[in-house]
TIKOLNU-227944 format. One record per residue: x, y, z of N, C-alpha, C in turn. Coordinates in steps of 0.001 Angstrom, whole numbers, plus 500000, padded with zeros to 6 digits. Layout:
TIKOLNU-227944
XYZXYZXYZ...
***
This chain:
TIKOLNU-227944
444182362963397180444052363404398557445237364312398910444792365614400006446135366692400036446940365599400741448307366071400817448796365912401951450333367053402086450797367112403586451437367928403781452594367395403543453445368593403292454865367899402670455782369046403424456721368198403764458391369250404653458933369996403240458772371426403868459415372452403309460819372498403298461456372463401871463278372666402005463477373775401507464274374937401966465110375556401585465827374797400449466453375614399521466794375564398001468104375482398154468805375914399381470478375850399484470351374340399939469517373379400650469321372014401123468900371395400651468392371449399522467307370282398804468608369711398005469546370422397345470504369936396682471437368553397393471481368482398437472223367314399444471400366562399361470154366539400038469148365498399860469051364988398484468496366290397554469033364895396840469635364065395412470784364809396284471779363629395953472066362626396566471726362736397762471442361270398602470509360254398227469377361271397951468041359908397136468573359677396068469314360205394948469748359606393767470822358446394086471703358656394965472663357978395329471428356653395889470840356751397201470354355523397951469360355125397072468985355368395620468161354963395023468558354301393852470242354282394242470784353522392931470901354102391763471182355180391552471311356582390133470008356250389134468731356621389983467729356514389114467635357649388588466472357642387576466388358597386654465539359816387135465481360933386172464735362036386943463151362008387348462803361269386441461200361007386885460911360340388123461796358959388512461311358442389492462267359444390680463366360183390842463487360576391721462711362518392268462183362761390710461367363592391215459564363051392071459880362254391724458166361398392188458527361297393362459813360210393951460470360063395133460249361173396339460771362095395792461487363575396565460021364386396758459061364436396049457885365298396055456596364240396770457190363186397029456204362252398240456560362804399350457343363608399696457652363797401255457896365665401618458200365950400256459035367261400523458987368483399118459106369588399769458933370517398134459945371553398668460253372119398075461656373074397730461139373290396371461740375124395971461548376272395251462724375087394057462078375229392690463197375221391727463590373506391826463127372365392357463450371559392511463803370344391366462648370773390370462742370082389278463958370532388503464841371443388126465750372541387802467152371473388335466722371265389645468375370760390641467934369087390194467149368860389991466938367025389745467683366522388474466736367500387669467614367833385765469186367437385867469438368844386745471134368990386916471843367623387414471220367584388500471947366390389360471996365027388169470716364321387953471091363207387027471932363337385334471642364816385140472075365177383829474328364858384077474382365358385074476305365575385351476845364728385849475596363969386364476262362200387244477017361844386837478202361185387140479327360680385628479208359105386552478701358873387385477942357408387199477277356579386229476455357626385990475116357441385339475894357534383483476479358822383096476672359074381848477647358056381714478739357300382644479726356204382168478960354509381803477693354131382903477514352984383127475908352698382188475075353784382189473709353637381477473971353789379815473482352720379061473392352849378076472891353988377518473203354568376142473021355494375502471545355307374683470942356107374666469636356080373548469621356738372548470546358037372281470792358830371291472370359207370893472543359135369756474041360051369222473945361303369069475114362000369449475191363222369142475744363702367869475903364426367389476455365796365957476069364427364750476063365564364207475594364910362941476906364705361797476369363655360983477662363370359842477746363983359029478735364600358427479038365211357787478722364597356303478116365048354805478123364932353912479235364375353486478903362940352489480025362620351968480040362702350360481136362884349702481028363096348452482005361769347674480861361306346754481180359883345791481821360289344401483039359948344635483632359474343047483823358303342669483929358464340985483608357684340200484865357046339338486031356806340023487396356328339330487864355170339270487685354173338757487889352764339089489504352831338893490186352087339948491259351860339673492394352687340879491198353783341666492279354788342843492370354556343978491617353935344702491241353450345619491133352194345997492094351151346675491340349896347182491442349845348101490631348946349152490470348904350586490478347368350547491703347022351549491877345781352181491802345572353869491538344417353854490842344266355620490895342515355256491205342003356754491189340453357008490278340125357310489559338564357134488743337907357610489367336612358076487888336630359504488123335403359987489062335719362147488869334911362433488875333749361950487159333043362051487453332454360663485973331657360615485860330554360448485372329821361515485330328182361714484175327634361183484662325926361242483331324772360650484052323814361501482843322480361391483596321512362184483354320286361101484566319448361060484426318235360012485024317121361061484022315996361174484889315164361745484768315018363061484118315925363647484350316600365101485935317133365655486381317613364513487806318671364280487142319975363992487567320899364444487574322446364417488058322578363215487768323438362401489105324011361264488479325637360900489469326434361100489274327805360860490302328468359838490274329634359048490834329943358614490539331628358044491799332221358039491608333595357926491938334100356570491569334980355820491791335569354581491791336669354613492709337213353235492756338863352947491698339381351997491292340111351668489844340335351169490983342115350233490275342102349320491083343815348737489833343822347923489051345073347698488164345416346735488484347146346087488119347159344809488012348161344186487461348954344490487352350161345328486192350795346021484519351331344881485531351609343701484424352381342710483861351139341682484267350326341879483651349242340727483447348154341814483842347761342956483238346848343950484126344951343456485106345567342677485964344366342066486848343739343233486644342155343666487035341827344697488275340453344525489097340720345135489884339589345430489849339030346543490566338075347415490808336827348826491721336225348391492708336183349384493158335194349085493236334724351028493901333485351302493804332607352422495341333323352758494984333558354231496623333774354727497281332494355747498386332501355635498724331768356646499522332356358130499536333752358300499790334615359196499205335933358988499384336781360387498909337973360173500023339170360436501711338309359767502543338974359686502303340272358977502905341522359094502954342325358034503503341986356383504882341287356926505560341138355316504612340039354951503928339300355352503122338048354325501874338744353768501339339814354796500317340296354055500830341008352938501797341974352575502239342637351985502767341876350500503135340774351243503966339926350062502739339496348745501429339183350128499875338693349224499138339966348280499155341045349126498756341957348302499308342914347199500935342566347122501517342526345942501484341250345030501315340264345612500767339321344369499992339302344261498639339741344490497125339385344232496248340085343594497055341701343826496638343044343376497321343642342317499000344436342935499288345123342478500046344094341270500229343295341224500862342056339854499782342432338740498365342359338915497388342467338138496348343264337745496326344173338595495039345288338252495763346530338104495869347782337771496263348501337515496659349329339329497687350240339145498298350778340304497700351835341074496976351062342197496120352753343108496814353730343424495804354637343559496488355732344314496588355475345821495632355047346229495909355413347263494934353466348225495473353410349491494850352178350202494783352517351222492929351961351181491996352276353051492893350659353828492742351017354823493143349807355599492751350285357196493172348931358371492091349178359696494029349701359938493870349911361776494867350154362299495633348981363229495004347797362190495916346574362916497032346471362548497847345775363081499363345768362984499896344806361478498799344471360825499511343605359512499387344902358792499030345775358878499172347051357988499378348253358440499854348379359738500590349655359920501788349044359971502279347928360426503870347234360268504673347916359274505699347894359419506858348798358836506949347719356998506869346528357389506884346014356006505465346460354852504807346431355258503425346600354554503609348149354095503704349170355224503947350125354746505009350865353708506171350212353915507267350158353171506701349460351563506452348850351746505675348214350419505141349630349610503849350231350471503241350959349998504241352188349317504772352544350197506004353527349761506972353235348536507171352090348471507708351821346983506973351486346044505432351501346057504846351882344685504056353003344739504656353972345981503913355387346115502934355511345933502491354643347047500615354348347156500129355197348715499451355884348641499430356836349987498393355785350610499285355485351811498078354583352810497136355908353647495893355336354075494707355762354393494298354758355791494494355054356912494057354180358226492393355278358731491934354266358447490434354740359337490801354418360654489797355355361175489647355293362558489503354104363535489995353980364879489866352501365588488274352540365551488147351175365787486882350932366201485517351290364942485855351597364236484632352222363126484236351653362051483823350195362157483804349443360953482615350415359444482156351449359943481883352300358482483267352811357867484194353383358331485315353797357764485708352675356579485320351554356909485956350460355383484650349823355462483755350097355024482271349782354916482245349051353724482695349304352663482558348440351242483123347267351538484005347094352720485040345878352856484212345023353454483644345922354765482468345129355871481329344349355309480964345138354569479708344390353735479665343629352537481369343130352294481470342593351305481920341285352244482131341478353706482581340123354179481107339834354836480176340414355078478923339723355618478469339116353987478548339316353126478412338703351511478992336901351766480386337637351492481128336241351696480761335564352289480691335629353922480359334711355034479095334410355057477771334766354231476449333808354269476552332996352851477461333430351866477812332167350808478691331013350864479618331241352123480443330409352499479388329192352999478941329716354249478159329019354576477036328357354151476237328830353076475462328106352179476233326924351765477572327445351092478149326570349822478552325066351180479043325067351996479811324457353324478116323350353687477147323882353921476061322926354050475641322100352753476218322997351319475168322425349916476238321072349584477119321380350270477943319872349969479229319954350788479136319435351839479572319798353199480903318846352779482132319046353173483362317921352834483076316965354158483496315808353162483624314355354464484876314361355665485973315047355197487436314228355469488015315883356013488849315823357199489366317128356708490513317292356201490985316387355301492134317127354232491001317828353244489580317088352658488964317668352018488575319341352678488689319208353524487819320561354515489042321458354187490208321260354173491493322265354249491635322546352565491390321364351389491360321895350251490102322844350022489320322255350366487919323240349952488493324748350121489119324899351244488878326371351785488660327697350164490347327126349695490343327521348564489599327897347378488774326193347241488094326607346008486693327593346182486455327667347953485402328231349029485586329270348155486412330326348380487273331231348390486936332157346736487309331096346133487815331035344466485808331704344292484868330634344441483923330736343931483143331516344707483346332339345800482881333545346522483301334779345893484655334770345553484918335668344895484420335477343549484171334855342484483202334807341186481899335036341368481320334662342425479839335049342577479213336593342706480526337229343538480819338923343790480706339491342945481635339157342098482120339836340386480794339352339577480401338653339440479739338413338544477918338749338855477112338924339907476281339512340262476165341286340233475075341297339608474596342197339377474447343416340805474934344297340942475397345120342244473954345962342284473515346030343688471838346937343587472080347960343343473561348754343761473384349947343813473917350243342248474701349856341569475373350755340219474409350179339336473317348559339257472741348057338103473813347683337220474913346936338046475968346267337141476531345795338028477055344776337024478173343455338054479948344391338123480008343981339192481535344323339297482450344433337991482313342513337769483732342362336711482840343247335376481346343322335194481334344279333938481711345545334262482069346024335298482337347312335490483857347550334985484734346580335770486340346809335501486571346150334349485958345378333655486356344741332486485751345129331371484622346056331311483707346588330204483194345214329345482814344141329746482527342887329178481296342337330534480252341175329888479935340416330470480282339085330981480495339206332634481279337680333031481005336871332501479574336843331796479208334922331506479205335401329961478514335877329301478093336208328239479241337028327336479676336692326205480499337404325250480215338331324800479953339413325941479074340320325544479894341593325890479646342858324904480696343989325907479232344777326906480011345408327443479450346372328459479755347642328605478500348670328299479547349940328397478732350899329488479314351611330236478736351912331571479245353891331262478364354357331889478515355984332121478593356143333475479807356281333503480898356981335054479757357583335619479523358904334700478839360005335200477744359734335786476717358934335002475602358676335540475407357699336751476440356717336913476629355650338169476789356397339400477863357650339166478282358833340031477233359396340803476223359688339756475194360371340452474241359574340510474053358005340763473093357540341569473805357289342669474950356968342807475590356115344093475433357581345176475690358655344569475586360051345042474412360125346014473175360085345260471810360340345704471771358981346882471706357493346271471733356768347692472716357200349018473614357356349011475000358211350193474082359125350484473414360217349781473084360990350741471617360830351111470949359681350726469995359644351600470159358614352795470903357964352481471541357212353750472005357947355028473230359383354308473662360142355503471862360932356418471005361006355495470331362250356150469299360963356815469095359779356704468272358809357642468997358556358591470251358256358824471029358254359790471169360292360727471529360623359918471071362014360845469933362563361650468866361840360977467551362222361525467338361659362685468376360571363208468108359403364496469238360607365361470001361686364856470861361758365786470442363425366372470772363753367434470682365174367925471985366046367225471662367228366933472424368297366620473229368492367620474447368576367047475638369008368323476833369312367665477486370437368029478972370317367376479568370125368658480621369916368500481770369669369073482721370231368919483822370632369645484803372127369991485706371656370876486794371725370197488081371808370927487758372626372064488743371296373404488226371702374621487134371233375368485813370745374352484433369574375051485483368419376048484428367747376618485088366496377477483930365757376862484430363914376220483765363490375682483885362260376767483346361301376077483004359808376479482959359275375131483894357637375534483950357151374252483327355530374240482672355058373330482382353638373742483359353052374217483104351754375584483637351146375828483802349962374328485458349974374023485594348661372734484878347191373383485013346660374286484025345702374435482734345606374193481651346646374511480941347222374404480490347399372933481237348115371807480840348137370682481561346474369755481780345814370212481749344313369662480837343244370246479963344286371207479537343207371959479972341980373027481088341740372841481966341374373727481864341396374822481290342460375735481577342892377121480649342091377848480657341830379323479648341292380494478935342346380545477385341694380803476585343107381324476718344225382195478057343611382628478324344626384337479353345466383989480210345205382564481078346041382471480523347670382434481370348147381995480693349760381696480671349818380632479694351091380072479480350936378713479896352209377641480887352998378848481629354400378445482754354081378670483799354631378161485684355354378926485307356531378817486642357358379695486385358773379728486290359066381285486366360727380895486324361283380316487515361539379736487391362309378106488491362821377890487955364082376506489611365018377145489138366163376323489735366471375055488834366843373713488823367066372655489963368137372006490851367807371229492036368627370992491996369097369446491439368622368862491246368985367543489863368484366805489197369134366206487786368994365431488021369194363972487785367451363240487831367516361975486822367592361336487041368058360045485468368600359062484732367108358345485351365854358405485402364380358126484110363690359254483651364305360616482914363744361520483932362936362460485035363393362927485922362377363442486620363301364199487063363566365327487797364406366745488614363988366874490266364366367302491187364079368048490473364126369613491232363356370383491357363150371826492808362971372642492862363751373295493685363198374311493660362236375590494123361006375005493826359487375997494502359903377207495769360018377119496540360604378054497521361244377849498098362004378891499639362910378241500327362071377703500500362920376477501254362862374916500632361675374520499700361072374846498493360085373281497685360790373148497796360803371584496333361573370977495521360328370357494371360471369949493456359386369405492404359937368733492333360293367203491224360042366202490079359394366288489043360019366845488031359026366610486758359513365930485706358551365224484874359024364524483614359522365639482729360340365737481796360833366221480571359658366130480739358720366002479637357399366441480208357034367189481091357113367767481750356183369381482220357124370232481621358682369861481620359390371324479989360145371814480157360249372652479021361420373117479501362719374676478632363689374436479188364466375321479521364393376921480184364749377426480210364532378802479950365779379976478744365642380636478713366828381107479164366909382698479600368248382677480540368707384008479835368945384875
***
């Protein structure tokens, strides 16, 4: 059925509405073009609706995101056992014995190219104790990396840990805050651990908790043998046959082609990067953009529903070829971050 609708001038429709977006609670463009065209028409209106909800910085800080922007950059897989290890803590991860709590945290170090894993149990998350563990656990026994991934928590940017590194001229490597892909072999070697823990913890649960505090260990001991010694989906070989050229159980040798492991692990990486790209919109990013960054509550899940689900804005000072931006947090902090925990912010 017709009906007549109040004519706006195009210099006025813009106030209105932003008032209906505002008194409508920062709805979206559909319902406030439906809204606005029940009563009223103005030249170009759909054009100013776009604009208005598109620059809201209501709307772009507090509404969840549905898409990522720029795409990841290609990554390229080598094949060197022995250059690379990446260490990261676990825990804390609890059980209850007794109706006593007992939790406990561990250091985790893996071989990046052969997937060869150590743990050991910490009893702080000092720098010098970690440092002290991963010179006994590692560098005592496996041959000397080049170089170690690690997060940007304080047991490994600490002046002792690092100092460590510096006297066996091991170039440390800090991924980005917040980016649990940056140590991804580490991440997915502790979701490993933590559903065998827990198997092993129900298949013969300790009575007592002095038993619960010894177990941790042997927890520990036989998580890490199960690692090494399983057959890995992606190389079609177990860890320890990888670094040891032998079979864990079997007196058997093992002989593996670098080259050819190289170029399967190759082909999975990049079909991984281009399924993950295909979910994301094309965008570069340019020194000078104003971004938005996940709220850290937010990407742990952590947060109340009411928190917000952006920071920001803030503007982009350097663009690396890695998928990862400098930011300026505030005068004189800069901040690295990977391009999955920002999106654009429009003015």
């Amino acid at each position: 059925m017709y009906k007549d609708r109040i004519f706006v001038p195009k210099q006025y429709s813009v106030r209105i509405l932003r008032w209906y977006h505002n008194a409508l609670n920062h709805c979206g463009e559909e319902k406030l073009k439906k809204t606005f065209n029940e009563n009223f028409f103005s030249p170009r209106a759909a054009e100013t609706i776009k604009e208005i909800c598109f620059k809201c910085k209501i709307c772009q800080v507090n509404k969840t995101a549905s898409v990522q922007y720029g795409h990841l950059p290609p990554r390229t897989v080598t094949m060197n056992p022995w250059h690379t290890v990446a260490v990261d803590l676990i825990g804390p991860w609890k059980f209850k014995v007794q109706g006593v709590t007992l939790e406990f945290h561990a250091l985790t170090m893996v071989d990046q190219d052969t997937n060869l894993v150590e743990a050991v149990r910490i009893q702080n998350k000092h720098a010098s104790h970690i440092a002290t563990l991963f010179e006994n656990n590692w560098l005592s026994r496996y041959p000397r990396p080049v170089k170690c991934i690690h997060d940007q928590g304080g047991e490994f940017t600490g002046s002792e840990f690092q100092e460590m590194l510096n006297r066996f001229n091991i170039r440390p490597a800090q991924i980005t805050t917040r980016n649990p892909q940056g140590n991804s072999i580490c991440e997915r070697m502790h979701q490993t651990m933590l559903n065998q823990i827990r198997s092993l913890l129900r298949q013969n649960p300790p009575q007592t908790v002095a038993q619960a505090t010894q177990a941790i260990d042997t927890l520990l001991a036989n998580t890490v043998y199960a690692l090494r010694t399983a057959v890995h989906s992606t190389m079609n070989a177990s860890p320890g046959a990888l670094a040891f050229q032998r079979n864990m159980i079997l007196n058997l040798p093992f002989v593996v082609d670098l080259n050819n492991l190289r170029a399967r692990r190759q082909e999975i990486v990049d079909r991984s990067n281009q399924r993950e790209n295909d979910s994301r919109i094309d965008y570069n990013y340019q020194v000078g953009n104003w971004v938005l960054i996940i709220a850290d509550s937010y990407s742990y899940r952590t947060t109340s529903k009411l928190d917000v689900r952006f920071e920001g804005p803030f503007q982009i000072t350097q663009v690396h070829v890695n998928g990862t931006v400098t930011i300026r947090r505030r005068p004189g902090i800069l901040e690295r971050v990977n391009i999955r925990r920002i999106r654009p912010y429009r003015r």
